[in-house]
ROSE-4610 file (N, C-alpha, C; in Angstrom, 1 decimal, always signed):
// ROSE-4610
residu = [X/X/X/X/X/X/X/X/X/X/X/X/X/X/X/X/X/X/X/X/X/X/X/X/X/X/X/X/X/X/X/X/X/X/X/X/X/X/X/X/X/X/X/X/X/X/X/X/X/X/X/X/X/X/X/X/X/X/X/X/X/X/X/X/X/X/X/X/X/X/X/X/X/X/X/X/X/X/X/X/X/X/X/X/X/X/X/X/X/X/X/X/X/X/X/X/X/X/X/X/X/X/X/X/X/X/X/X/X/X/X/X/X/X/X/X/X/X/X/X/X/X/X/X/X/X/X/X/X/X/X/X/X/X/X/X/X/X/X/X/X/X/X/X/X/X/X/X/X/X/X/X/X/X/X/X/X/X/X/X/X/X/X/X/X/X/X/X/X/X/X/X/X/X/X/X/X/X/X/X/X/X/X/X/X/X/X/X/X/X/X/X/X/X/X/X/X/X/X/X/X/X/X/X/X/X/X/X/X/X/X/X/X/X/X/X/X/X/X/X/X/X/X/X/X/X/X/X/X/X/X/X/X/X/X/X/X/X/X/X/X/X/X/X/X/X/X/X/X/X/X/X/X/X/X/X/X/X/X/X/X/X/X/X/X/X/X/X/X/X/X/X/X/X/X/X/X/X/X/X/X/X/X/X/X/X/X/X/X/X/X/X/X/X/X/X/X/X/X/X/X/X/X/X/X/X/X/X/X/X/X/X/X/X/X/X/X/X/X/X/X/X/X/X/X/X/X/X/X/X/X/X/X/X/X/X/X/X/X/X/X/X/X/X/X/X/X/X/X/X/X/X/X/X/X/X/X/X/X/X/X/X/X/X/X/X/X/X/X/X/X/X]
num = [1/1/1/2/2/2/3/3/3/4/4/4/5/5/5/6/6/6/7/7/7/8/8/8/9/9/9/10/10/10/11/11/11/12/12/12/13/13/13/14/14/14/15/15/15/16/16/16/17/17/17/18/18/18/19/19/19/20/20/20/21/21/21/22/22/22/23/23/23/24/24/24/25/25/25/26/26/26/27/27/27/28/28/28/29/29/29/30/30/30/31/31/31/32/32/32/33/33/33/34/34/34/35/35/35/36/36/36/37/37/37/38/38/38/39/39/39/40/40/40/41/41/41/42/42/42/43/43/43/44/44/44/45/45/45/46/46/46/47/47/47/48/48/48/49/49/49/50/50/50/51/51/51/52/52/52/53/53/53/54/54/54/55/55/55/56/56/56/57/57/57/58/58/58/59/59/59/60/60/60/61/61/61/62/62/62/63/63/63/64/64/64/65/65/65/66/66/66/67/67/67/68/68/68/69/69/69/70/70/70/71/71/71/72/72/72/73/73/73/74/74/74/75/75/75/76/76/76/77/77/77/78/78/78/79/79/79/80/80/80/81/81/81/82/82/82/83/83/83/84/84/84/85/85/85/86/86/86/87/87/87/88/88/88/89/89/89/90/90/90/91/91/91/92/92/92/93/93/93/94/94/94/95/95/95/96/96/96/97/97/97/98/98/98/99/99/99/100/100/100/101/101/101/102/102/102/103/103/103/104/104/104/105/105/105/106/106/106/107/107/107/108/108/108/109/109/109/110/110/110/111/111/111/112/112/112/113/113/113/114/114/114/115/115/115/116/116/116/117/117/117/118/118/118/119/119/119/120/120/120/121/121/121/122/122/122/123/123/123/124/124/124]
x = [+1.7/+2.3/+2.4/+3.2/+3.8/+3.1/+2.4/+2.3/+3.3/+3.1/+4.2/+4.9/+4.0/+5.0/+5.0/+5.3/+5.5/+6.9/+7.6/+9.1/+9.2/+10.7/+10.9/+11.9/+11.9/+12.7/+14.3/+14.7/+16.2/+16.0/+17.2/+17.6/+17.8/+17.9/+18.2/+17.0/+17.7/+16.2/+15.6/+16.3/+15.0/+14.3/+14.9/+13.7/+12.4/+12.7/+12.2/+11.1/+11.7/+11.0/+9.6/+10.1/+9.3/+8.2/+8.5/+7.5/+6.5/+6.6/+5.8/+5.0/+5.3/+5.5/+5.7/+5.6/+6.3/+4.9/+4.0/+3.3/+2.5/+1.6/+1.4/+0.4/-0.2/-1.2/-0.9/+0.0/+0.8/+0.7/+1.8/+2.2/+1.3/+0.6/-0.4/-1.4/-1.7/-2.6/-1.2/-1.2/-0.2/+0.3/+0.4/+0.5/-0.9/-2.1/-3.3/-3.1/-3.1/-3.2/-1.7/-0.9/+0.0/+0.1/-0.6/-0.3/-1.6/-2.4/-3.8/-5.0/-4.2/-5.0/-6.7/-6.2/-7.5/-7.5/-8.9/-8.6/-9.7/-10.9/-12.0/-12.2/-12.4/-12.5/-13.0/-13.9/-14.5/-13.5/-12.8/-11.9/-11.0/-10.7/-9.2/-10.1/-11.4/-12.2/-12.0/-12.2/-11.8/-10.7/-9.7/-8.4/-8.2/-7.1/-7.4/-7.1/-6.3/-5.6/-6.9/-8.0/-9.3/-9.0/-8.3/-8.6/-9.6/-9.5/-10.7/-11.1/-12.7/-12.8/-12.2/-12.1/-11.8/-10.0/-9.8/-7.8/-7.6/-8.1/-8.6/-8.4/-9.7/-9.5/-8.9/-7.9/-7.1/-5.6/-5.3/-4.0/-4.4/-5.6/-5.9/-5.5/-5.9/-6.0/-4.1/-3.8/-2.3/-1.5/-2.1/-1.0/-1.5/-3.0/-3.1/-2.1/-2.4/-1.6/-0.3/+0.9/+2.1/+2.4/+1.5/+1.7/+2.2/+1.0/+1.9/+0.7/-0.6/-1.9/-2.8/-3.6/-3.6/-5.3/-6.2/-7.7/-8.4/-9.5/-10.0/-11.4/-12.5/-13.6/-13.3/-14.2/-14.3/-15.1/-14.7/-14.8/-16.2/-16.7/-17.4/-18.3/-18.4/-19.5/-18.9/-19.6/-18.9/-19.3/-20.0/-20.4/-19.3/-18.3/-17.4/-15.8/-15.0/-13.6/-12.9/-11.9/-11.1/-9.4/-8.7/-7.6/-6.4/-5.6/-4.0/-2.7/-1.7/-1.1/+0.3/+0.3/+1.2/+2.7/+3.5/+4.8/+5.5/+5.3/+6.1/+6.0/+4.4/+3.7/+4.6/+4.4/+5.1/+6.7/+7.6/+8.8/+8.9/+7.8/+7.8/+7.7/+7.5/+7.5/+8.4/+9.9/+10.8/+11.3/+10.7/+10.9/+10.1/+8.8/+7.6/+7.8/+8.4/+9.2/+10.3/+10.9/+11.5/+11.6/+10.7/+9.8/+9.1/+8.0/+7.7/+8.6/+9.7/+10.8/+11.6/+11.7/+12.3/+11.2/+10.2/+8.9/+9.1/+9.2/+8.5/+9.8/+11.1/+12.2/+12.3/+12.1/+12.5/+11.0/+9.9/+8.6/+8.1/+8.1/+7.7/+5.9/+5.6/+4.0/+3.4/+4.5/+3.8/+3.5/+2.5/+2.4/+2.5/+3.2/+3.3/+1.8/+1.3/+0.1/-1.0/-0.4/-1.5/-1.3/+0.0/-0.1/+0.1/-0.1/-0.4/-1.6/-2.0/-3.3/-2.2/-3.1/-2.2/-2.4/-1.0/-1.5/+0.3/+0.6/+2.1/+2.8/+2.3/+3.0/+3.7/+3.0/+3.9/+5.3/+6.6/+7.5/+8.1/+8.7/+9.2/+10.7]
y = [+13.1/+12.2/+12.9/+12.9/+13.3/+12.9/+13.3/+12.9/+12.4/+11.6/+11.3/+12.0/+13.2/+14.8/+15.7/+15.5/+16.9/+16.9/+18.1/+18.2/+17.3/+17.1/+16.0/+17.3/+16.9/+17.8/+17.6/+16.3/+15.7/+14.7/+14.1/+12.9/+12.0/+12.3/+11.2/+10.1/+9.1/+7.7/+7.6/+7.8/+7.9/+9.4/+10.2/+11.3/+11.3/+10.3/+10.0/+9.2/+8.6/+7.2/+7.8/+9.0/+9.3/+10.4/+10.9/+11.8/+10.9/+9.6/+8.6/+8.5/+7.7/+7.1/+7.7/+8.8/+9.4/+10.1/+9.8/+10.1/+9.0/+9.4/+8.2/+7.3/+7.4/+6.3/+5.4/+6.0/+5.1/+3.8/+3.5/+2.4/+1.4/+2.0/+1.5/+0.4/+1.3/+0.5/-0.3/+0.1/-1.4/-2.3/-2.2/-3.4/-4.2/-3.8/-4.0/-4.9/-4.7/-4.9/-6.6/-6.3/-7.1/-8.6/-8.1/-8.8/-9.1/-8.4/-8.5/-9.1/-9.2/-9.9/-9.1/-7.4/-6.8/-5.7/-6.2/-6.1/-4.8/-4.3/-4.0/-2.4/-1.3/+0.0/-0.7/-1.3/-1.2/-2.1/-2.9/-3.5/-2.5/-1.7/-0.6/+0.1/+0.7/+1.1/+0.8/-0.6/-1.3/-1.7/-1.1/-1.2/-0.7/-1.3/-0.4/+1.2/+1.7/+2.6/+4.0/+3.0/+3.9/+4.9/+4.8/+5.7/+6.6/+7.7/+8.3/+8.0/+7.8/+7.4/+8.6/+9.8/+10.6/+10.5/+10.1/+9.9/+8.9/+7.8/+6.4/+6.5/+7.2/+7.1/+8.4/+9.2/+9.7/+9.2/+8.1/+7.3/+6.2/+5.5/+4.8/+5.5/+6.4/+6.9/+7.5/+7.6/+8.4/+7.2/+6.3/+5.1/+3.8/+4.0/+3.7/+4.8/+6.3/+6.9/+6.6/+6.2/+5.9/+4.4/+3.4/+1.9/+1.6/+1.5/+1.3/-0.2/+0.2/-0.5/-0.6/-1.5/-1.4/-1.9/-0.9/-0.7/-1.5/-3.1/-3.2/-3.6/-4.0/-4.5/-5.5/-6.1/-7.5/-8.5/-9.6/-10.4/-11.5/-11.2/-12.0/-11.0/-9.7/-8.5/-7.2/-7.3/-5.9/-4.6/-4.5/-3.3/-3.4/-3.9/-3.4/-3.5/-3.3/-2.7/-3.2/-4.0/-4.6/-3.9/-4.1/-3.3/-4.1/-4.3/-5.2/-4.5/-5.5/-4.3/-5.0/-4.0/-4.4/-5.3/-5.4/-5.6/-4.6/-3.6/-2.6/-2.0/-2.5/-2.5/-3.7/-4.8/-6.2/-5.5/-5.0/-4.8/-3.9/-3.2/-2.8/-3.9/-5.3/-6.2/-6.2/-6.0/-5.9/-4.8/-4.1/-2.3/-2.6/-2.8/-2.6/-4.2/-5.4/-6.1/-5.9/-5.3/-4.6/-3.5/-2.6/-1.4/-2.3/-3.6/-4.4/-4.7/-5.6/-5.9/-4.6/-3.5/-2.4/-2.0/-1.8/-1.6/-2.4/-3.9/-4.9/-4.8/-4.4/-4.8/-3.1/-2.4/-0.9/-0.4/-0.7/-0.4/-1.6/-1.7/-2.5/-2.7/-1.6/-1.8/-2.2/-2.7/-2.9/-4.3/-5.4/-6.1/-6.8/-7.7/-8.0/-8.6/-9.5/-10.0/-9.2/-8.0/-6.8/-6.4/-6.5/-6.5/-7.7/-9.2/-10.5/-10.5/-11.5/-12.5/-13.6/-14.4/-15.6/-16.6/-17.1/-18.4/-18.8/-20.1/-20.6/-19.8/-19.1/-18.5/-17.2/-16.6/-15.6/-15.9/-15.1/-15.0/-14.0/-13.8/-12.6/-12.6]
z = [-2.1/-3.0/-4.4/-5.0/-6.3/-7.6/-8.3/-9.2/-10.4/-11.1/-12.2/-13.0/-13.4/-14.1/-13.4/-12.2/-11.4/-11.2/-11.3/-10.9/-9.7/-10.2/-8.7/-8.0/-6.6/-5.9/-6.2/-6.3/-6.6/-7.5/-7.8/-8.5/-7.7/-6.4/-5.3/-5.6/-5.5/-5.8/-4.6/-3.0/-1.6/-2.3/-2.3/-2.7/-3.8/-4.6/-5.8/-5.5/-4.2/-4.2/-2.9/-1.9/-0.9/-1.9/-3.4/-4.0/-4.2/-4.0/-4.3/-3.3/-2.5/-1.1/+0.3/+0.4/+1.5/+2.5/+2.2/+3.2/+4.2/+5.4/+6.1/+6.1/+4.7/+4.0/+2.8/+2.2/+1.2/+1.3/+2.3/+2.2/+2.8/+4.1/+4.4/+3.5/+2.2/+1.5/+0.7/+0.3/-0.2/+0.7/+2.1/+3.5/+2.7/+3.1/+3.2/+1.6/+0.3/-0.8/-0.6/-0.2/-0.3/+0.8/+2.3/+3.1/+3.6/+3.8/+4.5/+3.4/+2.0/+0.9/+0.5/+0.9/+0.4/-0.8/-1.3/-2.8/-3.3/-2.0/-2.2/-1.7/-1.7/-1.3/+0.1/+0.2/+1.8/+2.4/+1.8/+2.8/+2.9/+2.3/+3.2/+4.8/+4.0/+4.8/+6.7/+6.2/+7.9/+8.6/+7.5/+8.3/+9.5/+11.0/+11.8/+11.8/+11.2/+11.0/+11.0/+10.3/+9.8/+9.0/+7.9/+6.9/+5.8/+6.0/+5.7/+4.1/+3.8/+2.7/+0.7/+1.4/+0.6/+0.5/+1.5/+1.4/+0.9/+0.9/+0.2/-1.4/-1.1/-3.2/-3.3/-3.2/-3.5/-3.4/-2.7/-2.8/-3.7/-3.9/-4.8/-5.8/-6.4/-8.2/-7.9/-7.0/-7.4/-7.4/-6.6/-6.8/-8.1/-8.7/-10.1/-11.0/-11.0/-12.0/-11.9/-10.9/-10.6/-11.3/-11.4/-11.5/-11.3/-9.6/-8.8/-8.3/-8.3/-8.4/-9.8/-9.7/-11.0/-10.4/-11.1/-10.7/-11.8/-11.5/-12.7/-12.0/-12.7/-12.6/-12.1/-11.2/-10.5/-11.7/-11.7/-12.6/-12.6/-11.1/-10.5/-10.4/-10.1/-10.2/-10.8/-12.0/-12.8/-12.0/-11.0/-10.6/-9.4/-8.6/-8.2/-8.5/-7.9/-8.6/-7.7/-8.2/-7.4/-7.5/-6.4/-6.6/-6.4/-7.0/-7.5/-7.3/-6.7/-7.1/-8.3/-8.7/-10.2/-9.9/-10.9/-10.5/-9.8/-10.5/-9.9/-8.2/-8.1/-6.6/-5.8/-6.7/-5.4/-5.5/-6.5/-6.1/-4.4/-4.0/-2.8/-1.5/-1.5/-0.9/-0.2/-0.5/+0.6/+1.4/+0.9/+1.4/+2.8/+2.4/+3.6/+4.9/+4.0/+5.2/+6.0/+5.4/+6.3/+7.2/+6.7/+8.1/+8.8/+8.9/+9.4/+10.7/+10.2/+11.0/+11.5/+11.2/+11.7/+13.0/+12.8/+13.4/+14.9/+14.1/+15.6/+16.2/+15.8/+16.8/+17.8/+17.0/+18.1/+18.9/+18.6/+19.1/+19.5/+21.1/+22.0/+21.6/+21.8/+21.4/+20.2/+19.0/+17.8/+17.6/+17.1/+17.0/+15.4/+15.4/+14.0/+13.2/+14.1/+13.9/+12.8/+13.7/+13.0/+11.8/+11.3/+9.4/+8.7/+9.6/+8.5/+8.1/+7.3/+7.2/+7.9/+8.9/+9.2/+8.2/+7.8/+6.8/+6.7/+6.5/+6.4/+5.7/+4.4/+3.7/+4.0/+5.6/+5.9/+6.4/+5.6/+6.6/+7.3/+8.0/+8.3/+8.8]
């Protein structure tokens, strides 16, 4: 993942957009942050995916320096850190519904189930 002053490879906005995004934990956490309603280091922790705890908080802090997530104190216990994700994070909402749906229509074995929280408010 690219940091924010690092030469970009192109001007192309997919290129722009994968210096960001383009590896295979990215988006993951923002699935998790956006659809699965988790806000906590240990909840990425138990995703099935199992991501390692050092890859974790290194897509954490690159996707806070991008604002993309936005890292604050929990309100309810200042000793942990809750994670959000910004506007600029929700404008990724239709990008990642749509790999969803790209996902469950060409991969027989993918199950949609597995990136909701079930609740009315999902659509797809």
């Amino acid at each position: 993942m690219a940091k924010p002053d690092q030469t970009k490879r192109s001007s192309c906005p997919v290129s722009c957009a994968l210096d960001i995004l383009g590896d295979k934990w990215t988006l993951l956490v923002i699935r998790d942050i956006l659809f699965m309603r988790k806000q906590y280091f240990q909840d990425f922790l138990e995703s099935p995916e199992k991501i390692a705890s050092n890859i974790l908080s290194d897509r954490l802090k690159k996707l806070e320096e991008c604002k993309i997530v936005l890292r604050q104190r929990d309100p309810g216990n200042a000793r942990r850190i809750i994670y959000t994700l910004t506007d600029k994070g929700l404008d990724l909402s239709p990008a990642i519904l749509e790999l969803l749906r790209w996902g469950a229509k060409h991969d027989p074995e993918s199950n949609v189930s597995d990136c909701l929280i079930q609740s009315p408010n999902n659509v797809i």
